[in-house]
C-alpha positions as CSV (number, residue, x, y, z in Angstrom):
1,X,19.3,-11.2,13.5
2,X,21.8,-10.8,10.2
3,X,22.6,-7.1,10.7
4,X,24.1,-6.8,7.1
5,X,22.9,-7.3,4.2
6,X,25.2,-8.9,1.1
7,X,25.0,-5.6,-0.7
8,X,26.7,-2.6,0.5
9,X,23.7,0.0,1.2
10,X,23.4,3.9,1.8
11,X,19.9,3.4,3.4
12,X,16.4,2.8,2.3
13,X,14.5,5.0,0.3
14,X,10.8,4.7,1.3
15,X,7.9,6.4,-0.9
16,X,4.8,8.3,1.0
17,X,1.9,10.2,0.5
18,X,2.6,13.9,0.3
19,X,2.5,15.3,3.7
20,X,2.9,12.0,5.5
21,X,6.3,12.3,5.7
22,X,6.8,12.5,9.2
23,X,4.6,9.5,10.0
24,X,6.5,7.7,7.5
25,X,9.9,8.2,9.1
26,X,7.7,7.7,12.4
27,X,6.7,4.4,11.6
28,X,9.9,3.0,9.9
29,X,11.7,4.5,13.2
30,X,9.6,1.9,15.5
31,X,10.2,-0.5,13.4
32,X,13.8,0.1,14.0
33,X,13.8,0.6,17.7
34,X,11.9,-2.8,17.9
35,X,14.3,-4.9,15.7
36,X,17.3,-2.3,18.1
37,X,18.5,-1.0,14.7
38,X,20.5,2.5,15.2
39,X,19.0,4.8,13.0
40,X,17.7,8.0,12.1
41,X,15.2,9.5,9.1
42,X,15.8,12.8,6.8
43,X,12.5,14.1,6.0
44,X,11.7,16.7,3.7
45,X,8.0,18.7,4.0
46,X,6.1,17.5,1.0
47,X,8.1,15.4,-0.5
48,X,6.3,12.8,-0.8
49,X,9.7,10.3,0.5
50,X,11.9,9.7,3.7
51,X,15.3,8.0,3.7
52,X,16.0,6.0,6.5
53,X,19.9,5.6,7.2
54,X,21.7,3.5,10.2
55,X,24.2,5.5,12.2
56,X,25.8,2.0,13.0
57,X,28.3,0.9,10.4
58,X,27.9,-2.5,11.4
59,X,24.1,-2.6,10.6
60,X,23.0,-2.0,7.0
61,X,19.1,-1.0,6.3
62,X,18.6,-3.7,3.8
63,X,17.9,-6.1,6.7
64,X,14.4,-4.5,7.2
65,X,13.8,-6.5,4.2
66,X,13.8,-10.2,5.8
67,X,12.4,-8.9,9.1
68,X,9.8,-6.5,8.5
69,X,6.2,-7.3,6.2
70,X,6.1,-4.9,3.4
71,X,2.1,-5.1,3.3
72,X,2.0,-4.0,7.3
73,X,3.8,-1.1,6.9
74,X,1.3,1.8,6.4
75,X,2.2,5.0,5.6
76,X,5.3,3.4,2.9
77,X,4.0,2.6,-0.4
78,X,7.1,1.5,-1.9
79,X,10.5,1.0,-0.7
80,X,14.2,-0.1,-1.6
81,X,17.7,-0.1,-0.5
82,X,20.1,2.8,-2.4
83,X,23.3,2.0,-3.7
84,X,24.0,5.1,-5.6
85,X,23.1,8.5,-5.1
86,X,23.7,10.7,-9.3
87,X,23.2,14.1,-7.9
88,X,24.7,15.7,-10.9
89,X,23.7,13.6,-14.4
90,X,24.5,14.7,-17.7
91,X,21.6,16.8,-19.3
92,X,22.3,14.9,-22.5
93,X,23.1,11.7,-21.2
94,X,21.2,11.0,-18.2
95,X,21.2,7.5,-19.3
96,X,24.8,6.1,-20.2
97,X,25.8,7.7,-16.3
98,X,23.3,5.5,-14.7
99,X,23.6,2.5,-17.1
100,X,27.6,2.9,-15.7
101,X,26.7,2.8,-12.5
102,X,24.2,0.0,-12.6
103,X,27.0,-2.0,-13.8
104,X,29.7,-1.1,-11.6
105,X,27.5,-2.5,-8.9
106,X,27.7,-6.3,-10.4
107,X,24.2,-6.7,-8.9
108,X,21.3,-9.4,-10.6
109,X,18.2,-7.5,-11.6
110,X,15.0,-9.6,-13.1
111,X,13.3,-6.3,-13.4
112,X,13.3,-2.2,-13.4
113,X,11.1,0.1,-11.9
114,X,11.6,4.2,-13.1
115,X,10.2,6.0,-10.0
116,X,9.3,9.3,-9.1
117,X,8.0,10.6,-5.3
118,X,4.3,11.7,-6.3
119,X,4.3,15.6,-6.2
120,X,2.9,18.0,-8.7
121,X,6.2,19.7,-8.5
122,X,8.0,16.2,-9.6
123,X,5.1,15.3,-12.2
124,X,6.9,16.6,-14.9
125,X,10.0,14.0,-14.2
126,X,7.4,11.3,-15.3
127,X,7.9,12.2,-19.3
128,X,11.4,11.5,-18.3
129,X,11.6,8.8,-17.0
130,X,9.0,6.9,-18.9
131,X,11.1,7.8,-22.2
132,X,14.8,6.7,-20.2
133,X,12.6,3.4,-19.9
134,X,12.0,3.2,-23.4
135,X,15.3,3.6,-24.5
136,X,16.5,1.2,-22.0
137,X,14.1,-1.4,-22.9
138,X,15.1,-1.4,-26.5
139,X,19.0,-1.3,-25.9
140,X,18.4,-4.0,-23.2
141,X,20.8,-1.8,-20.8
142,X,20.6,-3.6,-18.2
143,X,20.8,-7.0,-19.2
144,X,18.3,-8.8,-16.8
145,X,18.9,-12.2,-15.5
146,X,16.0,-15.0,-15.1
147,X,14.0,-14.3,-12.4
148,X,15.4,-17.9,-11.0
149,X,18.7,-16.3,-10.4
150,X,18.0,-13.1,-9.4
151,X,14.6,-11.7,-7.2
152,X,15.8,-8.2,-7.0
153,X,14.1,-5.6,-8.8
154,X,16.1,-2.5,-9.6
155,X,15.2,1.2,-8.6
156,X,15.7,4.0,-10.5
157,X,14.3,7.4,-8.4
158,X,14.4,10.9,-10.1
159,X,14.0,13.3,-7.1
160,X,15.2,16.1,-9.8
161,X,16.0,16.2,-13.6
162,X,19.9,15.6,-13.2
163,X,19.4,14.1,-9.7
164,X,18.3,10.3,-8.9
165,X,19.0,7.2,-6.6
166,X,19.6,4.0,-7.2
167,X,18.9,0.7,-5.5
168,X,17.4,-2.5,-4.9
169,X,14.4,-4.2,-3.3
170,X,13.4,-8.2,-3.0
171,X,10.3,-8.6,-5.7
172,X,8.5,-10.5,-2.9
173,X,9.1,-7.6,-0.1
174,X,8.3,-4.4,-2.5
175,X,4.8,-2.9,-4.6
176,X,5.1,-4.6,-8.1
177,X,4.2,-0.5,-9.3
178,X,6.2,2.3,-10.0
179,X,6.6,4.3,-6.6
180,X,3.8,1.9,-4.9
181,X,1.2,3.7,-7.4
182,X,-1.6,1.7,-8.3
183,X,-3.6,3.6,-11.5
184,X,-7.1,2.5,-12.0
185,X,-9.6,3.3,-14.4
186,X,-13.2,4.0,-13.0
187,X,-16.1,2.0,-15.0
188,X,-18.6,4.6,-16.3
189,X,-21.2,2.1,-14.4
190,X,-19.8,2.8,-10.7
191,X,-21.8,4.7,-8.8
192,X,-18.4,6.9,-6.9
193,X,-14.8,6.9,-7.1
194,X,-14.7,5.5,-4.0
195,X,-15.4,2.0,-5.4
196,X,-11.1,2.5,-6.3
197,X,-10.4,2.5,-3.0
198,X,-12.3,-1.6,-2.1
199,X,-10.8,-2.3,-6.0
200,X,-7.1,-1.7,-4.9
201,X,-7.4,-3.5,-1.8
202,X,-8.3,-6.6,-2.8
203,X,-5.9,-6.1,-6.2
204,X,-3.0,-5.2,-2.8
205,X,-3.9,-7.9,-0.4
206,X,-4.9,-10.8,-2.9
207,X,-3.0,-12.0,-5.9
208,X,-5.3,-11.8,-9.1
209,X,-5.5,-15.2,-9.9
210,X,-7.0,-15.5,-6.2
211,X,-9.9,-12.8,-6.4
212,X,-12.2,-14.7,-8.0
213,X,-12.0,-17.4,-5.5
214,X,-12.0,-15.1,-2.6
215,X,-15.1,-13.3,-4.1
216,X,-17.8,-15.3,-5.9
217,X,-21.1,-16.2,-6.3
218,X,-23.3,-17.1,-3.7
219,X,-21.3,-15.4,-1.0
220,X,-22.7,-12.9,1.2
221,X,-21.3,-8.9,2.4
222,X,-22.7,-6.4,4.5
223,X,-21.4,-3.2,3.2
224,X,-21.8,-0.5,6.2
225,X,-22.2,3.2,5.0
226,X,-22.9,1.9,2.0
227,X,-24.5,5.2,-0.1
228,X,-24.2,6.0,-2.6
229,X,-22.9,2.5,-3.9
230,X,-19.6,2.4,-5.1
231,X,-18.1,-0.9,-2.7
232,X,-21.8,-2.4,-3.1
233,X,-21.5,-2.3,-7.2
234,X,-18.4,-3.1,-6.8
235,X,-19.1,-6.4,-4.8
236,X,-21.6,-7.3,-7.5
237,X,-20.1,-7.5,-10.1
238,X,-18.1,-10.8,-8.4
239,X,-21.8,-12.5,-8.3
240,X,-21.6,-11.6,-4.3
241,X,-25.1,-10.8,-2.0
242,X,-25.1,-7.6,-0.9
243,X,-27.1,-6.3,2.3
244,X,-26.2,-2.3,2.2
245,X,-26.6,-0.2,5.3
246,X,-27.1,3.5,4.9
247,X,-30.1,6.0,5.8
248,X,-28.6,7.7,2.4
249,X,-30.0,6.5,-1.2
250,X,-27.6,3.9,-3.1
251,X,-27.3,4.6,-6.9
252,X,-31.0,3.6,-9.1
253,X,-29.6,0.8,-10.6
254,X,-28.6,-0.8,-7.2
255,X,-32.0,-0.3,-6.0
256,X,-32.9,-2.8,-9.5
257,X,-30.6,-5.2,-8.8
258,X,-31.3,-8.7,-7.5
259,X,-28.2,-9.1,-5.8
260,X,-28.7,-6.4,-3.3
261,X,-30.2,-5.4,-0.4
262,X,-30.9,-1.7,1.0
263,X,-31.7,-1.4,4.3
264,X,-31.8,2.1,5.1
265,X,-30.6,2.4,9.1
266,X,-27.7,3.2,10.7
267,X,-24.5,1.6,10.6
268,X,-24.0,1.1,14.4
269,X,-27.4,0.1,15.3
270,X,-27.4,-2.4,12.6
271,X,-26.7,-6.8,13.1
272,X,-27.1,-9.3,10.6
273,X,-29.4,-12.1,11.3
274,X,-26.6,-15.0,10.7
275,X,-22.5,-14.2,10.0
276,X,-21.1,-13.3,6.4
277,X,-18.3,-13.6,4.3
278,X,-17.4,-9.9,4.4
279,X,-17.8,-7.5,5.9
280,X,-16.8,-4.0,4.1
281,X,-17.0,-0.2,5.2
282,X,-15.9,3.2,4.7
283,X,-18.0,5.6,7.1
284,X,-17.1,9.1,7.5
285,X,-16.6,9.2,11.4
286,X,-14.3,9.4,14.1
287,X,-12.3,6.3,13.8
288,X,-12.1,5.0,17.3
289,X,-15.9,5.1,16.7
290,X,-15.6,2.8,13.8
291,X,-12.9,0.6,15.4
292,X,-15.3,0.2,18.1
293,X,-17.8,-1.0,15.5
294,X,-15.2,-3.8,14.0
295,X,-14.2,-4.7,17.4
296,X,-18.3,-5.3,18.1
297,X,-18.1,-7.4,14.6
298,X,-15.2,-9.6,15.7
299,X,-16.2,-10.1,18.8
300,X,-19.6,-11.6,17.5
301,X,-18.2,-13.6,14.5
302,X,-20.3,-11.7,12.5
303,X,-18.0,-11.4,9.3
304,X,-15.3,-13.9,8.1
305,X,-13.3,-11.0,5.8
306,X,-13.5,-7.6,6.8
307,X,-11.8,-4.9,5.1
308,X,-12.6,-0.9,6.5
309,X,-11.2,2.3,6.3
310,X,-10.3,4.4,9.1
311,X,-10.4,8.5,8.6
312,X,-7.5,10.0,10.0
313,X,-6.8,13.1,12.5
314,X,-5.1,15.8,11.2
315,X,-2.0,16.0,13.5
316,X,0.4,12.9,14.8
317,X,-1.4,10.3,12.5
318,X,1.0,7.2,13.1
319,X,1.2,8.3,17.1
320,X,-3.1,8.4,17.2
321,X,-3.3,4.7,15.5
322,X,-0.3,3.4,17.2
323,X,-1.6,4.4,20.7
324,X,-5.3,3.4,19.6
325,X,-5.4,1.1,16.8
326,X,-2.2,-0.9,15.9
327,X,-1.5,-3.3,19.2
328,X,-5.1,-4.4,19.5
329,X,-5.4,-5.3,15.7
330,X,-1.9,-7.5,16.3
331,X,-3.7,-8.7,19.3
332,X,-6.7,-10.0,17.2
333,X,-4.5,-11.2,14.3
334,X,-2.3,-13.4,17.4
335,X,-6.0,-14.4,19.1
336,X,-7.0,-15.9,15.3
337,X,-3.5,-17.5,13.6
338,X,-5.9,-17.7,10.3
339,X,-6.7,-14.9,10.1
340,X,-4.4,-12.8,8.2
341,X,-3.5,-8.4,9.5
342,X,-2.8,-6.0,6.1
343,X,-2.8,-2.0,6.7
344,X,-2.1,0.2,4.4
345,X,-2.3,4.2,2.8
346,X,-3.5,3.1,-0.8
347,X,-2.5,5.1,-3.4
348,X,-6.8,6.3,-3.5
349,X,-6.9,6.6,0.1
350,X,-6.6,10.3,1.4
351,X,-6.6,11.2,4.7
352,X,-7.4,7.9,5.8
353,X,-6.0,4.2,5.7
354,X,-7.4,1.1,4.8
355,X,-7.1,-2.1,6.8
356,X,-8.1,-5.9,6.2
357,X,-8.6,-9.0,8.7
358,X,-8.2,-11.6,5.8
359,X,-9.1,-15.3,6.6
360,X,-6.6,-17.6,5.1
């Protein structure tokens, strides 16, 4: 393994939900151990960030980049290697300091991403940093090269009005959104928010271009805990069959449409009579109980896609699915070459994560 990295790095800078912190740094620590990096995490209680930094001068962080899978690291929504730490910017010129030190760096940038840890107490930063971006963009600060010469997308992190960091990340090893935040807009038609949750999954773990190839007409999904709609509506509107499992009642307009089916009867005493192309659910229970229930749907072929959430416990979140949940999904993914392993804490997920057996 290439311990260093062409860039000289301070560490990595990794972006979390608030109040994951310590299964953040808990995950990216394993990772570590298992690739026998020497290194250790600062953490700070609702921060909403962790910085990982190696204790061995002859590592550097940025390796993590060619050897770890960005889209398999949960509880990280964003990441990139810092080069700079401005602890004390100008009030007045926050701008022309860090235009300085990007350049002093002599590093290749195809693109910029402002960032801020999401907090309400760094909200406010956000009106910063979107108007540094349009100043930036105007003056063309920091003259961006093709993205044929250069793949590196630069970082620019407030963690404080006169305090950021600055760094790098590979555009195909990174979230294409500021701080790993995707923002959707709910259609007045869906029947819950929680259709956001299925919508940035498949906008995560499929390009665009490829969703309407993945999803179309004339496929079929069994959507388990389906009330009251919001992943069945969603389904619909790609043209896809939908058989919904729930006891609860699925929005009126669901119950019109041609495209689904309501069978009202619980989620683990339910079979289809022939496999699918998905399978999709999000049911509020224990989630070794659900995991069971995917485990019964592999095992049976039942589902060629599946993409679930699994709720989380309150305490030692990474240590519960790494003990539980994490090995026997690689073992799957190892069993089935084809079949492609994503998990992630999307920006809509709370308290929960979503995970996707993709086939390829």
């Amino acid at each position: 393994m290439n311990r260093k990295s062409k860039i000289k790095t301070l560490g990595l800078f990794l972006f979390c939900r608030q109040g994951y912190e310590k299964d953040c740094a808990a995950e990216i620590q394993q990772v570590a151990r298992n690739l026998r990096i020497p290194a250790y995490c600062k953490t700070i209680e609702n921060s909403a960030y962790v910085q990982f930094i190696c204790t061995d001068p002859n590592y550097d962080a940025a390796v993590l980049f060619e050897q770890v899978q960005f889209d398999q690291l949960i509880f990280t929504r964003q990441w990139f290697a810092i080069t700079s730490e401005l602890a004390e910017l100008s009030d007045n010129n926050r701008l022309f300091d860090i235009e300085a030190n990007v350049h002093s760096l002599n590093i290749k940038y195809s693109d910029v991403l402002w960032e801020v840890p999401d907090t309400d107490e760094l909200k406010p930063l956000n009106r910063l940093t979107k108007s540094l971006n349009q100043i930036s963009s105007k003056s063309n600060s920091f003259n961006f090269s093709d993205k044929h010469e250069s793949n590196n997308v630069l970082h620019i992190c407030f963690i404080g009005s006169t305090h950021c960091l600055i760094g790098f990340s590979p555009s195909n090893c990174t979230h294409p959104n500021s701080a790993g935040i995707m923002h959707l807009k709910l259609p007045h038609q869906a029947p819950s928010r929680s259709m956001l949750k299925l919508d940035e999954a498949l906008r995560t773990f499929y390009p665009r271009r490829k969703q309407n190839q993945i999803l179309k007409k004339g496929m079929c999904a069994v959507d388990l805990g389906a009330a009251p709609g919001g992943w069945t509506w969603l389904l619909t509107q790609y043209g896809v069959q939908v058989v919904a499992i729930d006891n609860g009642a699925l929005e009126t307009t669901l119950n019109e449409s041609k495209l689904v089916t309501h069978i009202k009867t619980d989620a683990y005493k339910y079979s289809p009579e022939f496999p699918v192309d998905w399978l999709v659910a999000d049911i509020a229970d224990k989630p070794s109980r659900v995991f069971e229930l995917i485990e019964l749907w592999l095992e049976n072929n039942w589902a060629r896609n599946l993409i679930f959430i699994l709720k989380l416990p309150m305490l030692q979140r990474f240590k519960f699915l790494n003990e539980h949940i994490i090995n026997r999904l690689k073992e799957i993914s190892q069993q089935e070459p084809n079949r492609r392993l994503c998990m992630k804490q999307l920006s809509h997920d709370r308290n929960e994560i979503t995970i996707a057996l993709l086939k390829t």
